[in-house]
N, C-alpha and C positions, 0 to 999 in steps of 0.2 A: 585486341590487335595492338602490337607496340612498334613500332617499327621504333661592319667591319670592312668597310666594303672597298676591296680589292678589284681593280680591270679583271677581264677575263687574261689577261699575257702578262700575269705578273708572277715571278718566281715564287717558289714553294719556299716557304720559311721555315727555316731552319736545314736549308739544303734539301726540302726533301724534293723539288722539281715544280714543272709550272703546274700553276692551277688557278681556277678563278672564285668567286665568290660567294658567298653566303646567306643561309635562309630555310631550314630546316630540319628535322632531328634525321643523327643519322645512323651509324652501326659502326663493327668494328669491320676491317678489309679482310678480316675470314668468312664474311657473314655468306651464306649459304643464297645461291642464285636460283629463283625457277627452274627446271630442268622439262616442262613442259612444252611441248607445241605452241603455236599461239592462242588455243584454246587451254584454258584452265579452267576446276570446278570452284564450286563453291558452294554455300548452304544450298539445299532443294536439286544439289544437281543440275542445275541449268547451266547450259554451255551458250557463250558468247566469243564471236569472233573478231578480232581489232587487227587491221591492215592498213596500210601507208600504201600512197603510189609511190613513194622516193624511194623504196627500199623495202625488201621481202624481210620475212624474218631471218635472224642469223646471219644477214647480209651488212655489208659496208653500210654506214649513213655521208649521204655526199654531203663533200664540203661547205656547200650553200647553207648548213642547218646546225653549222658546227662557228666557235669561235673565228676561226681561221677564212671566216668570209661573210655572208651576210647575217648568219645567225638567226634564220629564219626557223621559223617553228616547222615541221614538218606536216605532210598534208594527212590525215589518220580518216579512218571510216572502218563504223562495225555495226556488228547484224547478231540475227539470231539472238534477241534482246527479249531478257524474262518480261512477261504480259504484267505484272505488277510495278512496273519501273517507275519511280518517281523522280528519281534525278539520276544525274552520273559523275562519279569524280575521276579524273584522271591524276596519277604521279610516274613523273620521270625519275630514274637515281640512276647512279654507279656505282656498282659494288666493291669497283677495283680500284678507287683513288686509292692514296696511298695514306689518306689522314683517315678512310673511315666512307660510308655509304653517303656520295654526294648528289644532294636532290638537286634536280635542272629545273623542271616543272610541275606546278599543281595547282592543280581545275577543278573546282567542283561547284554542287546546283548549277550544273548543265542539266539544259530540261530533255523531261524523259522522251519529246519527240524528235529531238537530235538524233543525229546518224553519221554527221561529218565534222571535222573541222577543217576549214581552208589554211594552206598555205601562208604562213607568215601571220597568224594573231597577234594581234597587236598587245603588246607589254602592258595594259592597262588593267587596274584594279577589276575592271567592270568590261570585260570585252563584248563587243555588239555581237549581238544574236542568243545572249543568256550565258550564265557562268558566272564564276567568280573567281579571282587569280588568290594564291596563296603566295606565303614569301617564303625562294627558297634561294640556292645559288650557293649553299656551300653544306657543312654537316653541322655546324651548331650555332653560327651567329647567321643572323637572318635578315637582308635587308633589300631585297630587289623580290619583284611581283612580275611576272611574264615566263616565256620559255626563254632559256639558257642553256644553248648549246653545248657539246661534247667540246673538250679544251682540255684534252687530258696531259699529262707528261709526256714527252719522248720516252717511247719503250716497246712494251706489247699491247699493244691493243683492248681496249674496254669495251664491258659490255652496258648497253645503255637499254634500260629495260623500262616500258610505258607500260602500265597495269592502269588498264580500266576498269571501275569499277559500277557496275547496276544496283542501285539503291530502292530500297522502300520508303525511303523519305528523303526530304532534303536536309542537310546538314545546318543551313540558314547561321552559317559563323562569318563573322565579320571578316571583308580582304584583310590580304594578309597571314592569314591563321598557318600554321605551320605543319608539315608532315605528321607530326606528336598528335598534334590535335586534332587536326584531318582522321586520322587512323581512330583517335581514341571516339570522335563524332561517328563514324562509321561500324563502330563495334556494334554488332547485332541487326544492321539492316544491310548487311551485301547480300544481295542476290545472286549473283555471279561476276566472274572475273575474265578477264582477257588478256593476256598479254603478247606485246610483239615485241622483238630484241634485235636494236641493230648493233653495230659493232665501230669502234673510229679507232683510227693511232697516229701519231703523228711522229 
């Protein structure tokens, strides 16, 4: 599995439009989107479901979860979880920034009897209730640990895609660790996948 620190309201450098900040590997802006449901497979064919109260799949994500207001994490719950789960990781990106695949958010050793997360997690390495923050906030320099809202350029619209992931072990990497390493820790123990896609523009 392969998949500097700027405000969120700071212009794109080199003219390319606004964007905010950095914290994870990322891709190039052809890179190829989910085209599933919010159910996706994985090893053993188990299917897992991951849904938000703020926003359906495919739907708008309201301003409250985006740069442009509180920048609260949004509210996520899912089911239908393989019986061998031992932890969970979550990552947020966007495929459509214009420097390349910009990760918001990543969570992982979330314990396997998790089922929710609340509204607005707190930006801490170590959030209460289990988990661990990774550092993300842009596509290759990496230095902020929590969710980081959608802050995309003025234009069309992005897609903001959270892929949960059902694990056979825990990953046990120190806060911090980045998309690169998340993925490369995770090769060979997903159990399944989920993902929900919401949409912002400004």
């Amino acid at each position: 599995m392969t998949e500097s620190s700027l405000t969120s309201k700071v212009p794109w450098i080199a003219g390319l439009a606004l964007v905010s900040f950095s914290a994870c590997a990322g891709g190039s802006t052809g890179e190829s989107a989910p085209a599933e449901d919010v159910t996706s497979r994985a090893a053993g064919e188990e299917k897992m479901i991951l849904t938000s109260s703020a926003f359906s799949h495919e739907t708008n994500i309201p301003k409250v979860h985006t740069c442009d207001d509180r920048d609260d994490s949004p509210a996520l719950s899912w089911r239908d979880v393989p019986g061998k789960t031992a932890s969970f990781a979550l990552i947020m990106d966007d495929p459509d920034a214009p420097p390349g695949t910009w990760v918001h958010w990543i969570l992982y050793d979330l314990p396997s009897d998790r089922r929710e997360l609340a509204e607005g997690l707190a930006k801490t390495e170590r959030p209460e209730g289990g988990g661990v923050h990774g550092a993300c906030w842009g596509v290759d320099n990496f230095d902020r640990v929590g969710y980081h809202g959608p802050c995309p350029p003025p234009g069309p619209p992005h897609r903001y895609y959270f892929k949960l992931y059902a694990l056979d072990s825990t990953l046990n990497l120190a806060p911090g660790a980045t998309k690169s390493e998340v993925m490369a820790a995770m090769e060979g123990h997903v159990l399944a996948e989920a993902v929900l896609m919401g949409r912002y523009q400004r």
